[in-house]
C-alpha positions, -999 to 999 in steps of 0.1 A, spaced: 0 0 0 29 23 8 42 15 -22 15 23 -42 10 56 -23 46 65 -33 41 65 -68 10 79 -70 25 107 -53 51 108 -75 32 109 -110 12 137 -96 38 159 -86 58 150 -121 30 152 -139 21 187 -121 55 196 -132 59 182 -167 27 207 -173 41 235 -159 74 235 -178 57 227 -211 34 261 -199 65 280 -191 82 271 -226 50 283 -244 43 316 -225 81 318 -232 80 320 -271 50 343 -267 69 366 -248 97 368 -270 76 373 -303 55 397 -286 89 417 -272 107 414 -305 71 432 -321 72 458 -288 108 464 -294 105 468 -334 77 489 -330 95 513 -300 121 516 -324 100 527 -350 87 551 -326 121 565 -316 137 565 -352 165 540 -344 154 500 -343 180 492 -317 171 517 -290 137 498 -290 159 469 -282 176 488 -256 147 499 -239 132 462 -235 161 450 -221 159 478 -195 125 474 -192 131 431 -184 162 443 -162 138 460 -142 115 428 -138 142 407 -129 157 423 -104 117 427 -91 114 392 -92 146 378 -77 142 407 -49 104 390 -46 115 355 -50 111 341 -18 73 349 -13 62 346 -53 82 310 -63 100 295 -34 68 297 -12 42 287 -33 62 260 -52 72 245 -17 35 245 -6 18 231 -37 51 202 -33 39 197 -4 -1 197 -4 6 169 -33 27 146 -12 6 149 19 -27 142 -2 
């Protein structure tokens, strides 16, 4: 029974997992193609294409250093709960 516990628990939490990465790969690609648009288009804007560039990378600087300062509470936390509420159920 323990046994069978154990890897129930265990394709849950990999399955839980395997979804999220494949989401993270997708939002991913739609972030870049939309950024690469953004940036293009700022560019436009501006007169030069690569200051667009420029100011996305600031602009993804700036969420970066949000979310590694914020880390803790918005990944760490949650992650370790959900981990946790899937083994325990």
């Amino acid at each position: 029974l323990w046994k069978h516990k154990g890897i129930s628990m265990l394709a849950d939490v990999s399955g839980e997992l395997v979804a999220g990465l494949a989401m993270i790969v997708f939002v991913s690609f739609v972030v870049i193609v939309f950024s690469i648009g953004l940036a293009l288009l700022i560019g436009d804007w501006i007169g030069k294409s690569y200051y667009g560039f420029f100011i996305m990378g600031g602009f993804y600087s700036l969420a970066a250093l949000i979310i590694y300062v914020r880390r803790v509470k918005w990944l760490k936390d949650p992650f370790s709960n959900m981990l946790i509420r899937k083994i325990l159920k």
